[in-house]
Wavefront OBJ file of the C-alpha trace (Angstrom):
o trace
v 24.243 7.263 11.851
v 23.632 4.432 9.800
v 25.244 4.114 6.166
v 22.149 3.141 4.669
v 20.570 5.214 1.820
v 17.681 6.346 0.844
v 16.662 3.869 -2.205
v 16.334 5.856 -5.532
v 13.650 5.225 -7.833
v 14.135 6.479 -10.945
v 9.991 6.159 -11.590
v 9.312 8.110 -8.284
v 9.439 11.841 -8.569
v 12.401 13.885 -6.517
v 13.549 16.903 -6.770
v 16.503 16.463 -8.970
v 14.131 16.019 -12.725
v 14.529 18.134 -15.104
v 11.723 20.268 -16.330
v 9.535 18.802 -19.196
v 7.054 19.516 -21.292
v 3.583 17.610 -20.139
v 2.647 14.804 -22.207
v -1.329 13.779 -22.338
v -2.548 10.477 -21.805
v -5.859 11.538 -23.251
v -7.187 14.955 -24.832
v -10.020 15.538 -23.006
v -8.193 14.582 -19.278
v -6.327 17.556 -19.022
v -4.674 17.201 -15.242
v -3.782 13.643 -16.135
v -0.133 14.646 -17.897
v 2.254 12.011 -17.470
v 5.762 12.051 -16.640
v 8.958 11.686 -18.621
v 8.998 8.700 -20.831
v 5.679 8.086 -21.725
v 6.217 8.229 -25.706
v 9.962 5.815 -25.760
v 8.033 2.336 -25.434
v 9.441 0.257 -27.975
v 7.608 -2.804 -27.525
v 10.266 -5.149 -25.822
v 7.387 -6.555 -23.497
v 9.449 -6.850 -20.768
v 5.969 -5.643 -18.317
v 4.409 -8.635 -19.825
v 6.698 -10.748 -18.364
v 6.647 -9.127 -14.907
v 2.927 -9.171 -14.793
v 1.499 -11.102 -12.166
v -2.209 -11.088 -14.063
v -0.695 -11.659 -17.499
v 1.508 -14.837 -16.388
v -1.574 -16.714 -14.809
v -4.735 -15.252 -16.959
v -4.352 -15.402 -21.107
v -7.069 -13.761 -21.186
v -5.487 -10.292 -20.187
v -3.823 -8.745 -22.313
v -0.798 -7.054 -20.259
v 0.566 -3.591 -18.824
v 1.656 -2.948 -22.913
v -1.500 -2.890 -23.909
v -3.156 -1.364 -21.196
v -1.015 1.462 -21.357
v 1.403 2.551 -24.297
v -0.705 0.544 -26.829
v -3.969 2.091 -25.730
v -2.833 5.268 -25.620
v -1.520 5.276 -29.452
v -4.827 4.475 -30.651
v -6.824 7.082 -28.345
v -4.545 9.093 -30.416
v -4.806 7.983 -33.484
v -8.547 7.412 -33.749
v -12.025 7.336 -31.423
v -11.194 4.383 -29.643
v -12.900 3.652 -26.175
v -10.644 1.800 -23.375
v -10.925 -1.679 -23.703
v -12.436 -3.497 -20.741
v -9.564 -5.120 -19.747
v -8.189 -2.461 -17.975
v -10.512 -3.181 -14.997
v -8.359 -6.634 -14.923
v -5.276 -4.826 -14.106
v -4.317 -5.271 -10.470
v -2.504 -2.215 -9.709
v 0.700 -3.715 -8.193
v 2.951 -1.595 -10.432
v 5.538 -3.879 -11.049
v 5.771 -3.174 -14.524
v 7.289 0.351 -13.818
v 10.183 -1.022 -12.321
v 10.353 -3.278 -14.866
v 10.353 -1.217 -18.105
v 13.778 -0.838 -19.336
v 12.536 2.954 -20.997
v 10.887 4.154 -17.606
v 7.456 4.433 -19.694
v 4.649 5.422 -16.990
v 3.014 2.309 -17.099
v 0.905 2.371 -13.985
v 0.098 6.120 -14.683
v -1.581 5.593 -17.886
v -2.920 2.510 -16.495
v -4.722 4.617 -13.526
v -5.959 7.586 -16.342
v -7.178 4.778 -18.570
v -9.063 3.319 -15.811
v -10.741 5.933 -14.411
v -11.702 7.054 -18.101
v -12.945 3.599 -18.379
v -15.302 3.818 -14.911
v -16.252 7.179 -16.194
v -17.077 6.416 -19.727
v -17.931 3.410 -20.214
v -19.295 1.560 -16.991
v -22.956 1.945 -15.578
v -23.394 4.152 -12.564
v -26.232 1.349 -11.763
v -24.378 -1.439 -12.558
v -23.479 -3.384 -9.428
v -19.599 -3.789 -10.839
v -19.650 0.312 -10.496
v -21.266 0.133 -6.666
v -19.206 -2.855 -5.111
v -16.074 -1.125 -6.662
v -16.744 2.120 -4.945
v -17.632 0.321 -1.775
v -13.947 -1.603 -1.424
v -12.579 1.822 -2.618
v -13.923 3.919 -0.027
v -13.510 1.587 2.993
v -12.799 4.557 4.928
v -16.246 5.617 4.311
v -18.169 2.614 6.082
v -15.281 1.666 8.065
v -16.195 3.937 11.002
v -19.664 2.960 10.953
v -18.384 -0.861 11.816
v -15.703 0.622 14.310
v -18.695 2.620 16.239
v -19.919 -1.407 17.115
v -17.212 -3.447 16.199
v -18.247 -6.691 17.858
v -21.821 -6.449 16.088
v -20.109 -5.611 13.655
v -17.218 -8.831 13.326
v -20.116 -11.430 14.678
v -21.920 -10.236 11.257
v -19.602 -9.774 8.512
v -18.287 -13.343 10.082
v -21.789 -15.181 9.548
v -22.144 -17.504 6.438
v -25.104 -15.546 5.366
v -23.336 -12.385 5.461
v -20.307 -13.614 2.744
v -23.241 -15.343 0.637
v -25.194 -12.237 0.371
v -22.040 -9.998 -0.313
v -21.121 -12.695 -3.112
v -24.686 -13.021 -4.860
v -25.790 -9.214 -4.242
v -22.469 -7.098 -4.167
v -19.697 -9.696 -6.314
v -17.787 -9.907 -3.149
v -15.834 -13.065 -2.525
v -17.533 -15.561 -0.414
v -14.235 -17.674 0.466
v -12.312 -14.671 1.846
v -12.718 -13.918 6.047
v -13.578 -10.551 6.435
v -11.296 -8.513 8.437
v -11.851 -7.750 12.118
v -12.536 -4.493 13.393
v -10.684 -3.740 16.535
v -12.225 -2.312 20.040
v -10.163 0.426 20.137
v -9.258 2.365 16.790
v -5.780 3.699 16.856
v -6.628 7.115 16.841
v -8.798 6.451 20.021
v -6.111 4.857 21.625
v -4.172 8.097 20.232
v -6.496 10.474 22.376
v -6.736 8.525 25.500
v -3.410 8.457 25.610
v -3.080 12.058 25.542
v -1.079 11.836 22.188
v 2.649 12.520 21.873
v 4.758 11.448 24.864
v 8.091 13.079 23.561
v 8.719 16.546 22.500
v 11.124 17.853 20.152
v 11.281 20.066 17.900
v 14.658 18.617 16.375
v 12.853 15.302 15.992
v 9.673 15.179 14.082
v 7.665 13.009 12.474
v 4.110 12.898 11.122
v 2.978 9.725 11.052
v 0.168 8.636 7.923
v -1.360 5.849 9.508
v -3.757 4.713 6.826
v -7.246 3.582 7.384
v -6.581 -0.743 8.613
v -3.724 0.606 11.321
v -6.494 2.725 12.449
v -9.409 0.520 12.274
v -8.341 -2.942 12.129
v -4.552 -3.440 13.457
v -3.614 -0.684 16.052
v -1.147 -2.665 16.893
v 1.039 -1.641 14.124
v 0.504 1.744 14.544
v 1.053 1.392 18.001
v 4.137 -0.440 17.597
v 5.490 2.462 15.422
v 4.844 5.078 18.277
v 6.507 3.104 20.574
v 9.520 2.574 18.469
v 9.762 6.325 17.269
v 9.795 7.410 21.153
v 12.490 5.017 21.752
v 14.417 6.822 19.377
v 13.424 10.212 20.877
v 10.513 11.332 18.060
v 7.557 13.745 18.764
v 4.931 12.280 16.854
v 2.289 14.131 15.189
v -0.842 12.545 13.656
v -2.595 14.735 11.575
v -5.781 14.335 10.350
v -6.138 12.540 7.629
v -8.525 10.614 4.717
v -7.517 7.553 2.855
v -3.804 7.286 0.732
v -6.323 6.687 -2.481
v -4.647 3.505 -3.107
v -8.134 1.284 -3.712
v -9.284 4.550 -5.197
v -6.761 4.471 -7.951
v -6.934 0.649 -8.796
v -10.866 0.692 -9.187
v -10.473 4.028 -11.337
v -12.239 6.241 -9.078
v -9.866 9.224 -9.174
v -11.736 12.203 -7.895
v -12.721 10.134 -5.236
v -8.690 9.631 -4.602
v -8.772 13.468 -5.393
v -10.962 14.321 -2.679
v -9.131 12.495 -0.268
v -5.408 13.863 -1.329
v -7.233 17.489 -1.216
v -7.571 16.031 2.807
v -4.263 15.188 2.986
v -1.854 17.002 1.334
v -2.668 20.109 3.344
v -2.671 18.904 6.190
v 0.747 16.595 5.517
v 2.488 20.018 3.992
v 1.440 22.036 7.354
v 3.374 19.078 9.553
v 6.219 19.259 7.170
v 5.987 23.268 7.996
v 6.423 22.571 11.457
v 9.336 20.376 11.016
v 8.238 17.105 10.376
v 9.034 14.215 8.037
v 6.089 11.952 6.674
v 6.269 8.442 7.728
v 3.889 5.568 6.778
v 3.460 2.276 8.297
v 1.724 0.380 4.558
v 3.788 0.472 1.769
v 1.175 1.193 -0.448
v 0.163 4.013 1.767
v 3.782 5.914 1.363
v 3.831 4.608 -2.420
v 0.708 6.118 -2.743
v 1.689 9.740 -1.374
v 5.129 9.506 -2.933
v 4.802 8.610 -6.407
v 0.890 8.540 -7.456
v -0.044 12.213 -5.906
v 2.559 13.818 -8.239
v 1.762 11.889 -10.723
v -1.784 12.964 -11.092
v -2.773 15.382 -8.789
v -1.045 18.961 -9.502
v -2.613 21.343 -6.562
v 0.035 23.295 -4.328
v 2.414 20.990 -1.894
v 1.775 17.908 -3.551
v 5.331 17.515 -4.884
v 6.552 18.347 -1.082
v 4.590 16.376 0.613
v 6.057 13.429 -1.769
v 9.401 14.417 -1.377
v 9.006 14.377 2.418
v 7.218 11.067 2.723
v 9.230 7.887 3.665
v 8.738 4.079 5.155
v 8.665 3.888 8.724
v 11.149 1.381 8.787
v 13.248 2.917 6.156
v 13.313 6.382 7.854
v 14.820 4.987 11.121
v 17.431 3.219 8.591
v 18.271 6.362 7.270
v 18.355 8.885 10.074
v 19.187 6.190 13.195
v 22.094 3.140 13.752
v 18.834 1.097 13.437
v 21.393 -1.769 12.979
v 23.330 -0.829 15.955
v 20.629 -0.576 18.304
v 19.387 -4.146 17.239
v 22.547 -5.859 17.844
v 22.136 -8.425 19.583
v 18.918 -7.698 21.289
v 16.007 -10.778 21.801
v 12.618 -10.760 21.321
v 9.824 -13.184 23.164
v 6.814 -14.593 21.431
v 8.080 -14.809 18.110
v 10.107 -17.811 15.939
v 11.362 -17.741 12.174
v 9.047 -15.655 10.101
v 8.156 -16.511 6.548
v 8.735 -12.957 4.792
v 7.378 -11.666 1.776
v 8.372 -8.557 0.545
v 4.953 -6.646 -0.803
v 5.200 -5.281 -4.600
v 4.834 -1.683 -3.795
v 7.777 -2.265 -1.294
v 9.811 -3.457 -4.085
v 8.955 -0.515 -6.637
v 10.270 2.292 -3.645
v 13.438 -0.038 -3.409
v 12.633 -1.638 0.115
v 12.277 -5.290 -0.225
v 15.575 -6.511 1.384
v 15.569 -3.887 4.445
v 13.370 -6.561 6.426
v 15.121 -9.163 6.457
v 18.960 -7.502 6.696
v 17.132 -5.760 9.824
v 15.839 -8.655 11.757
v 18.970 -11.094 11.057
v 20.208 -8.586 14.063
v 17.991 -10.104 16.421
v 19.363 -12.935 18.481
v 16.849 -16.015 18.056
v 14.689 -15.169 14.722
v 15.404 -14.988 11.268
v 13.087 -13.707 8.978
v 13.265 -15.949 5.483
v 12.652 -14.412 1.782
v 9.950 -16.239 0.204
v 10.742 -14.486 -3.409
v 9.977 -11.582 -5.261
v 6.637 -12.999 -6.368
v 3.178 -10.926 -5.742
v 1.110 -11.974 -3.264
v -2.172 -11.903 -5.550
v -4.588 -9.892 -3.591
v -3.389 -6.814 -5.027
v -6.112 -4.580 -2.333
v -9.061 -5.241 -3.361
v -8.710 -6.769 -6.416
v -8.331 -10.190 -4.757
v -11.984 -9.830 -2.957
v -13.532 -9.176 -6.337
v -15.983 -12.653 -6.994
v -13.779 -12.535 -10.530
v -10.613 -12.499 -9.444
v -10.850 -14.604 -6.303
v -8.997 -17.835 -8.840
v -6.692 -15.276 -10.387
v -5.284 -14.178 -6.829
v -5.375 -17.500 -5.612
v -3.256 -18.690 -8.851
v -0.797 -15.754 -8.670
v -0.233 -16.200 -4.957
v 0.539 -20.104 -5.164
v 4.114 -19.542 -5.588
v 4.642 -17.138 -2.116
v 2.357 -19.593 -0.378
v 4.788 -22.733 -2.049
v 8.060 -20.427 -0.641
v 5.673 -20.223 2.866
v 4.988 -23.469 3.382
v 8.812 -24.380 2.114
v 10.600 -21.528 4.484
v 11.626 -23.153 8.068
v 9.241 -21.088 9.817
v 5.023 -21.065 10.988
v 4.462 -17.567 11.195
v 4.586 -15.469 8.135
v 5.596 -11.145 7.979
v 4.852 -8.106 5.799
v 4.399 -4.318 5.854
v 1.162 -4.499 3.341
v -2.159 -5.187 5.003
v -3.865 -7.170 2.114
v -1.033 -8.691 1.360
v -0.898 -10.066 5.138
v -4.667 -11.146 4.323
v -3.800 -13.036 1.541
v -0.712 -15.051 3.170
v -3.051 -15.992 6.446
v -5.566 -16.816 4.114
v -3.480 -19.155 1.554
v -1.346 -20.399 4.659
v -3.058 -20.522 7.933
v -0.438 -18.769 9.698
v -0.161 -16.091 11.949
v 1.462 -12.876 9.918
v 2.646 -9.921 11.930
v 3.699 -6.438 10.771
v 8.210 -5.576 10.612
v 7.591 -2.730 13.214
v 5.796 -5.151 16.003
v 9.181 -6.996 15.884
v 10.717 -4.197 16.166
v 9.024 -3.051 19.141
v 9.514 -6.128 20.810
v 13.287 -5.490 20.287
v 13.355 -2.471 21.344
v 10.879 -1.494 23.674
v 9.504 -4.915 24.897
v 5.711 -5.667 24.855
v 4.655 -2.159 25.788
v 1.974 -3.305 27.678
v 3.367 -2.041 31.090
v 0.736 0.191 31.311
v -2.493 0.860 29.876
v -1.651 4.226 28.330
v 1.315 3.749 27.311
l 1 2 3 4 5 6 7 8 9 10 11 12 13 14 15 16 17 18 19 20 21 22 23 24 25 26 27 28 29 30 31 32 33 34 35 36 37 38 39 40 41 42 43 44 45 46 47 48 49 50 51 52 53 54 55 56 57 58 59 60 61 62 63 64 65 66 67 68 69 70 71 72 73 74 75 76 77 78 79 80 81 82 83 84 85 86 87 88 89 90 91 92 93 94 95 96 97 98 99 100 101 102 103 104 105 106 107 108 109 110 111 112 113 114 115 116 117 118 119 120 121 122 123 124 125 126 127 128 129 130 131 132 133 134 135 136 137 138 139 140 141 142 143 144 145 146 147 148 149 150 151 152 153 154 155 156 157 158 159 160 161 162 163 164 165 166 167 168 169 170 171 172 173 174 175 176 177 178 179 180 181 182 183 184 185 186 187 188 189 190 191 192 193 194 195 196 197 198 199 200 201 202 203 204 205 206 207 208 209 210 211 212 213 214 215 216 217 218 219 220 221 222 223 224 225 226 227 228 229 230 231 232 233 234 235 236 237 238 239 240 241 242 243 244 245 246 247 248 249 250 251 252 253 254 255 256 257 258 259 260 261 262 263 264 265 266 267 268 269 270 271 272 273 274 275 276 277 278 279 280 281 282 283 284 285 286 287 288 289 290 291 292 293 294 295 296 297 298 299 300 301 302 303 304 305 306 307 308 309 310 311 312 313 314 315 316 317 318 319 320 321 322 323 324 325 326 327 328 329 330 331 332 333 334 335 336 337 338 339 340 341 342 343 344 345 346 347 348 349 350 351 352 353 354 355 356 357 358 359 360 361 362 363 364 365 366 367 368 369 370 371 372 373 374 375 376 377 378 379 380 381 382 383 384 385 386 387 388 389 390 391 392 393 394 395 396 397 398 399 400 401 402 403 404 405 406 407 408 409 410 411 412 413 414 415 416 417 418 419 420 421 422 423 424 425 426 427 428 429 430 431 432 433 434 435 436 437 438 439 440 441 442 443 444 445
């Protein structure tokens, strides 16, 4: 077994806290109670400093505000959430940065969504285009029912000006592709799991773009899993609530956790760890479904859920069975390590990994955010303020000896092929090809 451990987060929940009296954000949000720490901010403004928004955009005031500051004068007098809120990009690095383990991007998620439910129009088109990129699970399967018609459109010039001038969706930005074959397709045709055992169990979350847009990765994961002697399981399943969360649509996010955590608590009842190919997907379940959803196995379910690649660390010699194996197709990558990898502890498990594999090396382009932040970065108003936060990771890119670049976070994998050019591919497809070579021997396989 490998000597790696689980990392420990001292801002994700487990199951060694103490019990604690709930603290509330805001009166009248009574399920929103936040965890330990919430009240010992004293001002330091060390989030400031680790904000990616704050460092490129004077005009936004910072995680302090948006969260302990705020929340003093909700208590102290009528005060509505200040716009500003809305600029926050929800890449949480200022709870790993807070020296007091305040809650920051809890109080920054109930502020929002008071904000969105207070304060902004139901008819304004801010409110409609953010509940579009939130629920892209919603009109995703509509595209993936024709997804040629569907990529020649949302590829036309007149299709990005139209989204820009009628929806405030970035015009500069390629829309994604929609693959032929949706994982979960593939899943069926397949005839699902190709191992059984009960000793080894996993249920994987795929998240909606391994499903819709890059069944590769989700593929790859499969593949790698069975190579290790997993049964997979892939439960049904709704979106992490990740976009739900950062545009301050929580019952949507509610709705979809009432989806998942069910049926993620039933797998875990038949012997089954939760694995998750996005880091923002097993952030998600792990830290922000405790946080602020309290219905029956949510606490499981996040105490169960790891990172693909960090689960095979853990339970596997990952590092033993990569010794010295090749892979074909792929040179030095350009890596960058996505935020919400960083706050669960992962961010140098890609690169010890692949420095196993004879031929590649995979090169650390720095611990700064990409800038797309989901969908924050296809918003018409933040497309400069991305752009500006990811210059440094596309400086690192462009500096790293290496043309192809590699993450675990879908948007953020957006972001570096837009600001770069190159080709970015997913930890686990590099895996596979080390492991289990192309897997195309067949077509079911």
């Amino acid at each position: 077994m490998s000597d790696a451990q689980r990392p420990t987060d001292d801002h994700v929940p487990g199951a060694d806290e103490e019990e604690f009296e709930p603290i509330q954000v805001f009166p009248e949000a009574e399920d929103m109670d936040l965890r330990p720490g919430a009240d010992n901010c004293y001002k330091c403004s060390t989030c400031d400093t680790e904000c990616p928004v704050a460092e490129v955009d004077d005009e936004f005031p910072g995680p302090k505000f948006q969260g302990p500051e705020q929340w003093r004068l909700k208590r102290q007098e009528d005060h509505d959430i200040d716009e500003s809120v809305m600029k926050c990009s929800n890449c949480m690095r200022c709870d790993g940065a807070c020296p007091s383990e305040v809650p920051l991007s809890q109080m920054h998620n109930t502020a929002r969504a008071e904000y969105v439910e207070q304060n902004m129009s139901k008819f304004s088109r801010e409110y409609w285009r953010n509940r579009m990129l939130a629920n892209y699970r919603r009109l995703a399967p509509l595209a993936a029912m024709f997804p040629r018609t569907a990529n020649f459109v949302t590829g036309l010039s007149v299709t990005k000006w139209l989204g820009e001038k009628v929806m405030g969706i970035t015009s500069e930005r390629e829309f994604p592709e929609f693959a032929t074959e949706t994982f979960r397709e593939w899943w069926a045709k397949r005839g699902g799991a190709k191992v059984e055992n009960p000793d080894k169990r996993v249920a994987y979350f795929h998240g909606c773009y391994a499903n819709y847009n890059t069944p590769e990765v989700a593929k790859a994961l499969v593949r790698v899993y069975e190579q290790f002697g997993y049964e997979i399981m892939v439960p049904d399943q709704h979106c992490s609530g990740t976009p739900m969360f950062a545009n301050g649509m929580l019952e949507d996010a509610r709705h979809a956790a009432e989806t998942n955590v069910p049926e993620l608590a039933a797998a875990i009842d038949e012997g089954a760890d939760i694995v998750a190919s996005c880091s923002s997907c097993s952030m998600s379940l792990r830290q922000e479904y405790p946080e602020l959803f309290d219905f029956e196995d949510t606490e499981r379910v996040a105490e169960n859920t790891w990172d693909a690649v960090e689960y095979l660390r853990v339970h596997e010699d990952l590092e033993a069975a990569l010794e010295g194996t090749e892979v074909e197709g792929f040179d030095d990558f350009a890596y960058h390590a996505p935020c919400h990898a960083r706050n669960q502890g992962l961010d140098g498990q890609t690169v010890e990994l692949l420095s196993l594999i004879e031929g590649i090396e995979a090169h650390d382009v720095g611990d700064s955010c990409s800038g797309i932040s989901g969908t924050y970065g296809w918003k018409e108003e933040n497309y400069e303020t991305s752009m500006k936060i990811g210059e440094e990771m596309f400086e690192h890119m462009d500096a790293a000896d290496a043309e192809q670049g590699l993450t675990e976070c879908p948007t953020c994998s957006m972001q570096m092929e837009h600001g770069t050019g190159y080709e970015i591919t997913h930890t686990l497809e590099v895996l596979e090809a080390a492991l289990v070579g192309d897997g195309t021997t067949t077509a079911q396989s």
